[in-house]
Legacy VTK file of the C-alpha trace (Angstrom):
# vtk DataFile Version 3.0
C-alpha trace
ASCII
DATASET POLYDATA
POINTS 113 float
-83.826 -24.947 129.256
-87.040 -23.625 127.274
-87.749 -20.704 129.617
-83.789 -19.624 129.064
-83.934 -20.125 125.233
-87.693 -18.218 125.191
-86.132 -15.247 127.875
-83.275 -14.568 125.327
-85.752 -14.431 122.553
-87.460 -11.745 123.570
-84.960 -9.379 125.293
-83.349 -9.582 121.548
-86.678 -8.442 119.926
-87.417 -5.478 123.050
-84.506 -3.657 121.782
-85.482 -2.752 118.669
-89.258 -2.103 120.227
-87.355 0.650 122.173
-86.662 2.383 119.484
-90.104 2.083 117.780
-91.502 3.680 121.211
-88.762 6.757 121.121
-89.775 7.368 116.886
-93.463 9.416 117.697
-91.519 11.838 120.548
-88.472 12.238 117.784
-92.024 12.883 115.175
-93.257 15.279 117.641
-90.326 17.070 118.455
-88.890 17.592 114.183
-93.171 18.953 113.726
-92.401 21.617 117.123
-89.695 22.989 115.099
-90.794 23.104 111.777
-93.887 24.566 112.991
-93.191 27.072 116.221
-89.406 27.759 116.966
-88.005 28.231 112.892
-90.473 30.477 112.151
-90.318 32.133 115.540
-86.464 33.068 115.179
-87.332 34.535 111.557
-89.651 36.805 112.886
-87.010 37.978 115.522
-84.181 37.998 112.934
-86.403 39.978 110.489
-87.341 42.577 113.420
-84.285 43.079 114.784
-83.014 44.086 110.884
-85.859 46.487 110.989
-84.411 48.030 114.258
-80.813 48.523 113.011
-82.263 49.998 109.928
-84.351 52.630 112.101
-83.816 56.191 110.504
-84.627 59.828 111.248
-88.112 60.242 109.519
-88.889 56.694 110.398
-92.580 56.747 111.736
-92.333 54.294 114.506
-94.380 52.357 117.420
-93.177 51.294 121.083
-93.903 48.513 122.849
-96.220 50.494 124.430
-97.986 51.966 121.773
-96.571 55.507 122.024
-96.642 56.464 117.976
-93.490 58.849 116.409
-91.563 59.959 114.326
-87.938 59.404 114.935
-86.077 62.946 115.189
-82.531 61.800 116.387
-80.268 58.539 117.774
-78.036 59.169 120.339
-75.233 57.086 122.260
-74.005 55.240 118.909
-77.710 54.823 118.161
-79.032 53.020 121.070
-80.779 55.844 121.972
-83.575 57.072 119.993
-85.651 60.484 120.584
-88.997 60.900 118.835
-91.049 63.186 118.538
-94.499 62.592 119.891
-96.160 66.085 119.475
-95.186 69.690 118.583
-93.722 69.831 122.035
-93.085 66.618 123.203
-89.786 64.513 122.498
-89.447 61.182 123.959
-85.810 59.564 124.587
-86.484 55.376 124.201
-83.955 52.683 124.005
-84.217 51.452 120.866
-85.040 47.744 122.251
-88.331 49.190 123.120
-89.325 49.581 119.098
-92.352 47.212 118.748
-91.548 47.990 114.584
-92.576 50.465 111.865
-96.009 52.388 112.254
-97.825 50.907 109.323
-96.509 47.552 109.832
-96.970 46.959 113.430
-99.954 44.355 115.022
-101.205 43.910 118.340
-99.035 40.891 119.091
-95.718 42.876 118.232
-97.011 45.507 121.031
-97.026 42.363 124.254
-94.553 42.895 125.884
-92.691 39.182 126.411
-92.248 37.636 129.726
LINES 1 114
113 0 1 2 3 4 5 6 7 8 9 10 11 12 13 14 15 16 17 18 19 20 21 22 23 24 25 26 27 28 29 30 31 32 33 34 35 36 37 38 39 40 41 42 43 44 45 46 47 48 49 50 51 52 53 54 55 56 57 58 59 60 61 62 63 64 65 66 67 68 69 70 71 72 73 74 75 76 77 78 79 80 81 82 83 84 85 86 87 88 89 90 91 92 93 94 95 96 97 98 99 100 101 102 103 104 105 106 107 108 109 110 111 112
């Protein structure tokens, strides 16, 4: 009768030990967030502002770090032509924007897998 009585005993107290063992994933999961996906999808809400607001004028940066100066949009502005040189217009899709030319870095120019 003792080993029934001491087997119910502790299958009551293992239950609430299961959730103490699921707390430090929940822990690690809240500090993932907090610290790499929020401010992740700022930065792409913040850049993809920047790209709607794209202007003629606008000196500009690709993805792969062809510098311009935006000289026309095209197809309900999803087409942008700069102009690269004297001579030399490019036609981009404006996706391919890595941002403004004096506030661009080296990581917005990676092109994401």
């Amino acid at each position: 009768m003792d080993i029934i009585y001491a087997s119910t005993q502790s299958g009551s107290a293992g239950g609430s030990g299961g959730m103490l063992s699921i707390l430090p994933f929940i822990l690690i999961m809240l500090i993932l967030y907090f610290l790499m996906i929020r401010p992740q999808s700022k930065r792409q809400k913040e850049k993809k502002l920047m790209i709607e607001a794209i202007k003629k004028g606008d000196r500009i940066v690709t993805i792969g770090g062809v510098h311009g100066t935006v000289v026309g949009l095209k197809n309900q502005g999803k087409i942008v032509v700069i102009k690269v040189d004297k001579n030399t217009n490019l036609t981009i899709v404006k996706s391919s924007i890595a941002g403004l030319a004096k506030s661009v870095t080296e990581e917005d120019t990676k092109i994401e897998a």
